[in-house]
N, C-alpha and C positions, 0 to 999 in steps of 0.2 A: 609366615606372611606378615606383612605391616597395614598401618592404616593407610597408605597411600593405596596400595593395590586394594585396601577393601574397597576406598570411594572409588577410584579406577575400575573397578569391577561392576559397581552399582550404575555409575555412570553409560558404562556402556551397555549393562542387561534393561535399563530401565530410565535413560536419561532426562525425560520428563516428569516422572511422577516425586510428589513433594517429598522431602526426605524432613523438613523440619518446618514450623509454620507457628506464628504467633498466638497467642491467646487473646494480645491486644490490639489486634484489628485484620488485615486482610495479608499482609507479606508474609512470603514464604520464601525457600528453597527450596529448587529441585536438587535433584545429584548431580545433574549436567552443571547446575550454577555452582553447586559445593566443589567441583571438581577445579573448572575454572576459576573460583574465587582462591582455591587455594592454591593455583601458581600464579594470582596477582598478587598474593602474601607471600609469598615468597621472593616473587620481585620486590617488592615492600622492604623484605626484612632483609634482601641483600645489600640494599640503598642504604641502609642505617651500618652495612659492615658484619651482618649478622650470619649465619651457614651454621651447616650442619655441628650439631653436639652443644650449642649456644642455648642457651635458658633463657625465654621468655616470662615474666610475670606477668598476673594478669590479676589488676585488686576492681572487677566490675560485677553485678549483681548478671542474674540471667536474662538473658536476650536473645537471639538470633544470630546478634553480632559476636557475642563470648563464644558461642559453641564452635561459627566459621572461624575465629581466631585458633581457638584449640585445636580445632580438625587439623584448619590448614599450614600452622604452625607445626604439627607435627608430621605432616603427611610430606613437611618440605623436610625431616629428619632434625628439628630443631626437639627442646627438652620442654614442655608448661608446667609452671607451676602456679596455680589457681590459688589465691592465697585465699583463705578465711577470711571474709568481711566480719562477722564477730570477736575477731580474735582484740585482744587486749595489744594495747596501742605499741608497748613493750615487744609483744610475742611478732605483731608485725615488722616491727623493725628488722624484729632477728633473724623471719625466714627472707625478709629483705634481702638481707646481706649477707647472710650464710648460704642460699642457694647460689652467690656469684652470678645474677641474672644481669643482661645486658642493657635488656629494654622491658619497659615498663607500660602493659594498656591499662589504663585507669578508664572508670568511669566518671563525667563533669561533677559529681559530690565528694568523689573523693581525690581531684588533686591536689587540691590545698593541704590535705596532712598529709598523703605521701607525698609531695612533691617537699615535704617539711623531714621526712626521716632519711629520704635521699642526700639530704644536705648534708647530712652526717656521716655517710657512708666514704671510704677512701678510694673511691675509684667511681669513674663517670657513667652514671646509667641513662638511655634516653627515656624520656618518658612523654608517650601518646596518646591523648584524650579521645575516647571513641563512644560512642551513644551506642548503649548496651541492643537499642531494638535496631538500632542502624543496619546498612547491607552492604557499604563503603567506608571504608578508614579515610582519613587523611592522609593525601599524599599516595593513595591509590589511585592507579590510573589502569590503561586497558594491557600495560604491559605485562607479558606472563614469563614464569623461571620456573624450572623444576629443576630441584640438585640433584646431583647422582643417585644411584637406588640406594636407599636406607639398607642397611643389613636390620634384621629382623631381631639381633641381638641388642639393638642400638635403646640405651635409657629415651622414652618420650616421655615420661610424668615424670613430676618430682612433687609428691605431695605431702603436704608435712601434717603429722600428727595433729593432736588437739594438746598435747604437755601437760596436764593436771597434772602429773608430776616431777616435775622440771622441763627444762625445754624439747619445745620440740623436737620430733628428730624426722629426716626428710628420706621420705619413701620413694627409693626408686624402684620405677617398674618400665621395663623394656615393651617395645613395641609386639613381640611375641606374647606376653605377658598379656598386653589387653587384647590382642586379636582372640587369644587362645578362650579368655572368659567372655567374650562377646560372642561369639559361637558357642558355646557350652550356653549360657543364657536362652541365644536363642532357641538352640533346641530343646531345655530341657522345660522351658514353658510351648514347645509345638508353636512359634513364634514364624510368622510370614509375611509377606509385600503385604498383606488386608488388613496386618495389625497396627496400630498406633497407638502412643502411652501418651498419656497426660505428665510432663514434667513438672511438678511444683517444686522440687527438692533442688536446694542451691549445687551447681555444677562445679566448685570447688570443696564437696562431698565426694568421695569416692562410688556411694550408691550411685548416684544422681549420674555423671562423668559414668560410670561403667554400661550401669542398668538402661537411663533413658537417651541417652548419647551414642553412643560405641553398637550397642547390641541392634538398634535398626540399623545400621551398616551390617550389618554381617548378614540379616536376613531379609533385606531390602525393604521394611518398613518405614515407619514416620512415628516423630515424638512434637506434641504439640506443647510448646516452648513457655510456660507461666512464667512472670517476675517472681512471684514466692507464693507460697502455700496461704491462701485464704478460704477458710471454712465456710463464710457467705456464697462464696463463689465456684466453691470445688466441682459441684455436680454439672452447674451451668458451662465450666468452661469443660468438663469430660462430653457434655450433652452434644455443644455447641463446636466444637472440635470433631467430630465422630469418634472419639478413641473405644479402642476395644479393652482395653485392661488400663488396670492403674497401679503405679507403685508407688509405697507409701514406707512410713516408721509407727511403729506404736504410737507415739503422740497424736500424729497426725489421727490415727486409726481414734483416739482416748477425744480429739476434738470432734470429728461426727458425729461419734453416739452421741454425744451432748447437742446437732443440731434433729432440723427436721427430714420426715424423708421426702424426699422427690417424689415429681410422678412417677410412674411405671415404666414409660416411656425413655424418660431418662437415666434407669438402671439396664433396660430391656439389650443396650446395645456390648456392655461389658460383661468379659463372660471370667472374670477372675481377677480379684486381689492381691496383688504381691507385696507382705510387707515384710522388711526387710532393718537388719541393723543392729536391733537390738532386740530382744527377747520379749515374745508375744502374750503377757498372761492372757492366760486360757478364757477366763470369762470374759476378756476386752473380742477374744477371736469370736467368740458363740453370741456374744451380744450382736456383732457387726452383721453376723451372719442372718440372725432371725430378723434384724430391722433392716438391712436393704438385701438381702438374699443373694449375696453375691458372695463368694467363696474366697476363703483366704491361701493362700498357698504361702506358708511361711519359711521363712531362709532365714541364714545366716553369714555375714562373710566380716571381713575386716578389712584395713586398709593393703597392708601386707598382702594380700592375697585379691586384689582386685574386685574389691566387696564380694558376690558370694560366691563361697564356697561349700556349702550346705543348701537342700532345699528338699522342699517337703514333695511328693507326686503332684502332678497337673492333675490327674484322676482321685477327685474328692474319698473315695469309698478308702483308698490307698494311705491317705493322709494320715499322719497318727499328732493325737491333740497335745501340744506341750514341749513337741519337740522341734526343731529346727531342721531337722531331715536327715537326710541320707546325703554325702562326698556328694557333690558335685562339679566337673570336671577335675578333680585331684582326688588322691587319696588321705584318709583319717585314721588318726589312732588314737589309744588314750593310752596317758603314760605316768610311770610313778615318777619322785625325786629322782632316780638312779635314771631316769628315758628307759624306765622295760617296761613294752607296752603290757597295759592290764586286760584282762580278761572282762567280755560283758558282765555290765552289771557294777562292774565298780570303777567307784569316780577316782577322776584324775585330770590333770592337764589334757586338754587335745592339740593335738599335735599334726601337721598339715605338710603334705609332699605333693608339686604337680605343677603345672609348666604354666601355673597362674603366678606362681611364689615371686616376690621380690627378688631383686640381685642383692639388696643389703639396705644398710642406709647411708645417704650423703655425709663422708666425710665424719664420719663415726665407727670405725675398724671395732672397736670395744662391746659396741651396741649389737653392730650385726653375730658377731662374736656369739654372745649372750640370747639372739633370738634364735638361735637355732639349736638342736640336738647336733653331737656327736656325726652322727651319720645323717646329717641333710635336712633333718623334718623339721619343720616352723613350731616351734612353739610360739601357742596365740596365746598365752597366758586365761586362757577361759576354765572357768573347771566343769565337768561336766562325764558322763556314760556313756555307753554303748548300748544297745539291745539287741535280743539275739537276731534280730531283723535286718541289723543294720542303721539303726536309726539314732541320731545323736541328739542326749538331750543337755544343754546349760544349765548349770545352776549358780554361778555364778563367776567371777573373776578371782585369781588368785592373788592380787595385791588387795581385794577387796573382801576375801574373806573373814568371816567374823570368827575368831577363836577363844571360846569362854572356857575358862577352867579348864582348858590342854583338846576341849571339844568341838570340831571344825561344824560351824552353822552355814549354809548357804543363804546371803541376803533373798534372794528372790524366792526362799520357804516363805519368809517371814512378808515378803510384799503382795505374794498372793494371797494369803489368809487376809491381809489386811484388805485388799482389795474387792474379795467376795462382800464385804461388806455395804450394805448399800448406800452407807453416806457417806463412800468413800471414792474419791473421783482419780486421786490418784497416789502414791507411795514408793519409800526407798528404805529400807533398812540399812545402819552401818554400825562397824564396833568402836566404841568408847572406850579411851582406857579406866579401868577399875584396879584397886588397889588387892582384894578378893579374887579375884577372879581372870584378871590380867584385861580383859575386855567385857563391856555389857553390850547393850543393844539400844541404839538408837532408832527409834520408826521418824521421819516425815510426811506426814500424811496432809494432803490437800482435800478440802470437803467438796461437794457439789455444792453449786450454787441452791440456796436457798434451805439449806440442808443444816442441820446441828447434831453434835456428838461430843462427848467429851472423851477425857485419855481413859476413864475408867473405866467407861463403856466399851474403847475399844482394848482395851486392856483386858475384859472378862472375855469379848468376844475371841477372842485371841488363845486362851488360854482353852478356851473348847475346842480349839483345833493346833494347836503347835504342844500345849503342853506347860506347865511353866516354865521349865529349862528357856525355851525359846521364844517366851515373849516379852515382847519390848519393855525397859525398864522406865524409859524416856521415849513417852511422844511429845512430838511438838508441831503442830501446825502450823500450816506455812502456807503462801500463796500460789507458789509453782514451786517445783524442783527444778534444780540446777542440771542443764544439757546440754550436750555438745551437740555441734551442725547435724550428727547421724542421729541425733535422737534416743541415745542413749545416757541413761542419768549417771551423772556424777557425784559418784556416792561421797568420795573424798573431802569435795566441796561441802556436802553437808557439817563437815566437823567446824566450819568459817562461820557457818551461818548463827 
């Protein structure tokens, strides 16, 4: 199936009801409008020379407008790639011009620099100013195209990494690829026409693009559309939108408990938390839990795999605290150096099979090479176990684990101990080279507001629960950690700072 026949689908089971709708003010889409807007984007991008297997970019914050360009650009079998608005001025250039895109939506603040990195590139890109809440392009008028049917196999994302360790590398994922996790999505949260998500997560995330975009296509819901995540604002516009669920990242989850709670009223209508990305410490889930009573159901996924592919049950009682869940629409394993999968209980790489997986990466034969096992399976580079239940837990990354004295340490041992602590708002452990030991231990620790602790103190604290082997040699306080768009810290980054 592609995304064309899911709006085609929705269109005609439910052609009036909003499929996507603003947070700042009254405009929406129905399906019927999504369906038709995107064979006048199609018409659009035939005008400029454009058709099937051709890459769009798209360097604009969220809106109404971003998401019908995405739909519709790929619903007409064209390829998006959402670039990073964070990304470093360099890193943009590169997925510029390395994705060979043809045409270019900017939003009115940013086409002064890209219309600046374009000029350097060796071949002619157009590029289109379009106002992110808008509901009409330039140059759009009432004529409509639809190209040939897409085969299901056909590249529609191209999204590229975040590079903390050299450059990016650009994720293709086929139109099978997101149908298939946009249904697994929807079912595995009991997802229907009644539900709606609150979107604050930028749409050039793959969370964001998978979870609040794609997944109410499949099961004829609505995602109400935020420019970005604002903590003032979060409950009023879930209150103020009617959404049933919300999905989130640990951060976001680490900025609420720091605000106030709502009324009653305006928790009374969401019936589950989905957060997603990065690894949930346990006391950030039990805190959320007992201050707005809303229940977390925590996942796991990656880019590679169309954000998640792990998730914890819909059914709270079923849930197990700490872990990222059970496969979700593919299958998992855990694997040693050799890829022989390990037996529950002991860590290893997890490794990932199932009709979410990428085709490889853009114009990188080496890379895709190197991301997979022998016999097909994805390695995500995460390290992590099995239980005999089924359920997988992370402990950390394998470029990021810490290795003292020949001793492999999981960072996130060492950020949870720091984290129970209560003047501690938030943490990242990483290893140091040492001369002894080949690696020590770095903690980054961020205070609460209004709060005092010094290294020694958490340093004793620490020491009652890891042991001395694993506790930090070097803290250093800091004002935030270093994160990419999914909200996942970069620990790497710490050694810069």
């Amino acid at each position: 199936m592609t995304i064309r026949e899911l709006i085609v689908q929705q269109a005609a089971a439910r052609p009036d009801a909003v499929y996507a709708l603003s947070t700042e003010g009254t405009a929406s889409i129905s399906f019927a409008e999504l369906d038709a807007g995107s064979r006048r984007l199609g018409a659009l991008l035939r005008r400029h020379g454009l058709g099937p297997g051709d890459t769009v970019s798209l360097v604009m914050p969220n809106g109404l407008q971003t998401l019908r360009i995405l739909l519709g650009a790929m619903s007409q079998g064209l390829i998006v790639n959402p670039v990073n608005l964070v990304s470093q001025t360099e890193q943009m250039r590169y997925v510029l011009d390395h994705s060979d895109c043809k045409l270019v939506f900017v939003a009115p603040e940013w086409e002064a620099p890209v219309r600046a990195l374009l000029s350097g590139l060796d071949r002619e890109v157009v590029l289109t100013v379009a106002d992110p809440e808008g509901l009409r392009l330039p140059g759009e008028d009432e004529d409509e195209f639809s190209a040939a049917a897409v085969p299901a196999s056909a590249v529609a994302l191209l999204m590229y990494t975040s590079g903390t360790t050299g450059v990016p590398k650009g994720v293709m994922l086929t139109q099978a690829n997101l149908v298939a996790n946009a249904r697994s999505i929807s079912a595995e949260h009991a997802l229907g026409p009644q539900d709606r998500v609150l979107g604050v997560l930028p749409l050039y995330h793959i969370n964001a693009f998978a979870v609040t975009m794609l997944a109410p296509l499949a099961h004829g819901g609505s995602v109400a559309v935020a420019p970005r995540f604002s903590a003032a604002r979060f409950w009023s516009q879930a209150f103020d939108a009617h959404c049933t669920w919300i999905n989130v990242v640990p951060t976001i989850i680490s900025f609420l408990l720091e605000g106030e709670v709502p009324q009653a009223e305006v928790l009374a209508r969401i019936r589950f938390c989905r957060s997603a990305s990065a690894a949930l410490p346990p006391e950030h889930l039990l805190a959320f839990e007992r201050k707005f009573g809303i229940g977390i159901v925590e996942t796991m996924g990656l880019t590679e795999c169309v954000a998640p592919c792990f998730s914890n049950p819909l059914e709270p009682a079923q849930r197990k605290l700490g872990s990222v869940g059970r496969p979700s629409g593919c299958e998992a394993r855990v694997i040693d150096t050799a890829c022989m999968t390990l037996p529950d209980g002991q860590r290893g790489e997890i490794a990932i099979r199932g009709p979410n997986v990428m085709r490889g990466y853009y114009k990188n034969e080496s890379a895709t090479t190197a991301a997979f096992t022998p016999d097909g399976w994805l390695r995500t580079g995460d390290l992590g176990h099995r239980d005999s239940d089924g359920f997988f837990y992370v402990t950390g990354r394998l470029k990021e684990l810490i290795i003292k004295g020949g001793e492999n340490i999981a960072p996130r041992e060492i950020d949870e101990a720091l984290l129970a602590h209560p003047a501690v708002l938030d943490a990242a452990a990483v290893g140091v080279p040492d001369r002894h030991y080949g690696q020590e231990i770095l903690a980054a620790v961020v205070l609460r507001e209004g709060m005092a602790c010094t290294d020694d103190e958490l340093r004793e604290f620490c020491l009652q629960r890891l042991g001395r082997y694993k506790t930090p040699k070097i803290i250093r306080f800091v004002g935030e950690l270093p994160r990419g768009p999914s909200g996942k810290v970069q620990r790497l980054k710490l050694l810069d700072s």
